[in-house]
C-alpha positions in Angstrom: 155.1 134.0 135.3 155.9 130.5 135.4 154.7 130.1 139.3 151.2 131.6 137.8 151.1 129.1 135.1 151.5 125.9 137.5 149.2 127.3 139.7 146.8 127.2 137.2 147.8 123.9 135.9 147.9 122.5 139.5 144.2 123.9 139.8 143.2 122.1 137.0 144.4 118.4 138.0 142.5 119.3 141.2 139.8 120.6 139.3 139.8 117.6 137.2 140.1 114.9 139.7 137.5 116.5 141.8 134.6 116.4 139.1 136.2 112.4 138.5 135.1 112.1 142.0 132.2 114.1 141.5 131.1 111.7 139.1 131.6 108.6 141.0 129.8 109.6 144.0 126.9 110.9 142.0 126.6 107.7 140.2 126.9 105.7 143.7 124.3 107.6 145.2 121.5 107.1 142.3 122.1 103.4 142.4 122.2 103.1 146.1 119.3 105.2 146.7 117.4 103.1 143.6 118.1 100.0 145.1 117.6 101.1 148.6 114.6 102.4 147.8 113.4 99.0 146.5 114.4 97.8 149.3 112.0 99.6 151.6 108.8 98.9 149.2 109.7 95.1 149.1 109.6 95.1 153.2 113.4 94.2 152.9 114.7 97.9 154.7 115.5 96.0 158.2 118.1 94.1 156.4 119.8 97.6 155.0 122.9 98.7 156.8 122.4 101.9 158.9 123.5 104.4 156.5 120.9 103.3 153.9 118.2 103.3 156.9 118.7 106.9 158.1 118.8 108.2 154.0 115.5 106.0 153.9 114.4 108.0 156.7 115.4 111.7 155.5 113.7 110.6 152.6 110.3 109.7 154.1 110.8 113.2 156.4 110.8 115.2 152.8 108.1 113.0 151.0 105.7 114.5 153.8 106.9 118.2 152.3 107.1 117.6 148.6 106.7 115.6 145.5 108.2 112.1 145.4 110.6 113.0 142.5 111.7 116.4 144.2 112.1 113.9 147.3 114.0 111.6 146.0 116.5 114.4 144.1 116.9 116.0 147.5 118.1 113.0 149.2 120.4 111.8 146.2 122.2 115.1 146.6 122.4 114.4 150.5 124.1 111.2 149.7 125.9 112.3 146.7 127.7 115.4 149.1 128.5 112.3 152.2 129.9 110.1 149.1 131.8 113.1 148.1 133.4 113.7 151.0 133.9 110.1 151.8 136.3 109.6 148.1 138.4 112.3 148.9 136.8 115.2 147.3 138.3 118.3 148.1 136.2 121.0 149.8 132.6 121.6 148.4 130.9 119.1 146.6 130.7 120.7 142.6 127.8 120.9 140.8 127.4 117.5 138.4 126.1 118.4 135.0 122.3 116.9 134.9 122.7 113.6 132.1 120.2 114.6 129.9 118.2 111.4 128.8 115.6 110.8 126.0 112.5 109.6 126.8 112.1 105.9 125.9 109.5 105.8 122.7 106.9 102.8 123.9 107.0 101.3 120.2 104.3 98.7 121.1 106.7 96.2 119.5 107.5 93.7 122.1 109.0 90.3 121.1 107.4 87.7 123.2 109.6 84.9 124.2 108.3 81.5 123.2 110.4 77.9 124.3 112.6 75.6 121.1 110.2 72.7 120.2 112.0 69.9 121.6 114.5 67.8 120.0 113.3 64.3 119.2 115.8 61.3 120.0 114.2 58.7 118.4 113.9 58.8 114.7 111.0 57.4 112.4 113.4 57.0 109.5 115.0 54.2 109.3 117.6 55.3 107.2 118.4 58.3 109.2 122.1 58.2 110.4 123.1 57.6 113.7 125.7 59.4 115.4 128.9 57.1 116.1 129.1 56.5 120.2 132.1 57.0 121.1 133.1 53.7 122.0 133.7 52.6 118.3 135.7 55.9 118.1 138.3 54.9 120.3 138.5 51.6 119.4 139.4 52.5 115.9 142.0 55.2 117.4 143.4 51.8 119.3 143.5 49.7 115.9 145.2 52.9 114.1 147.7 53.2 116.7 148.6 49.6 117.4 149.0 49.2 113.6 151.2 52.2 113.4 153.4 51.4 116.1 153.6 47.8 114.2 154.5 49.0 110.7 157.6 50.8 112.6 159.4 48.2 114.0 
């Protein structure tokens, strides 16, 4: 009975740690297919390392057989299964629960960025105050320690 009950409990941590895995390597392979794919439209794919050249390339083969987005899912889950296997994952590469996202409501209310007005240096008033340069600070700090150092001895 007990023998059952770590088996089970040993399937679990693998179980567990697998779908961690899972995870990771799903999330590596939408970023890196994201920015590779960038990469391609901005004429920078030469500079891509070999691995990112030949999912570039499995993922040109499939655009000529089917939509862009069922393209681009088809080669994620290429890379997400190499990933997979590359982390350590044990056997088969699981099934990662689709994140489930809500569409972004375009509000119309966009906050347009405008510069500070400047900061003037020279003042019109004359009886504006003027900051204290830092000279006449230390100086005093001088006087105040010279006459303390006096009044002791």
């Amino acid at each position: 009975m007990r023998a059952q009950g770590q088996e089970r409990f040993e399937a679990m941590v693998i179980k567990a740690a697998d779908m961690l895995i899972a995870r990771r390597a799903d999330t590596r392979a939408r970023a890196d297919f994201a920015t590779w794919k960038m990469m391609a439209k901005l004429n920078g794919a030469s500079a891509l390392p070999p691995e990112a050249q030949n999912f570039l390339a499995i993922y040109k083969k499939l655009l000529e057989q089917m939509t862009d987005a069922e393209a681009s899912e088809a080669t994620i889950q290429e890379m997400y299964r190499t990933y997979y296997a590359e982390m350590g994952g044990a056997g088969k590469a699981p099934e990662v629960p689709a994140r489930t996202r809500e569409p972004v409501a375009d509000t119309g209310n966009v906050t347009a960025f405008r510069r500070l007005p400047a900061k003037k240096t020279v003042s019109s008033d004359p009886n504006a105050k003027r900051p204290m340069p830092v000279a006449l600070i230390f100086a005093c700090l001088v006087v105040v320690y010279v006459a303390i150092r006096y009044y002791w001895k």
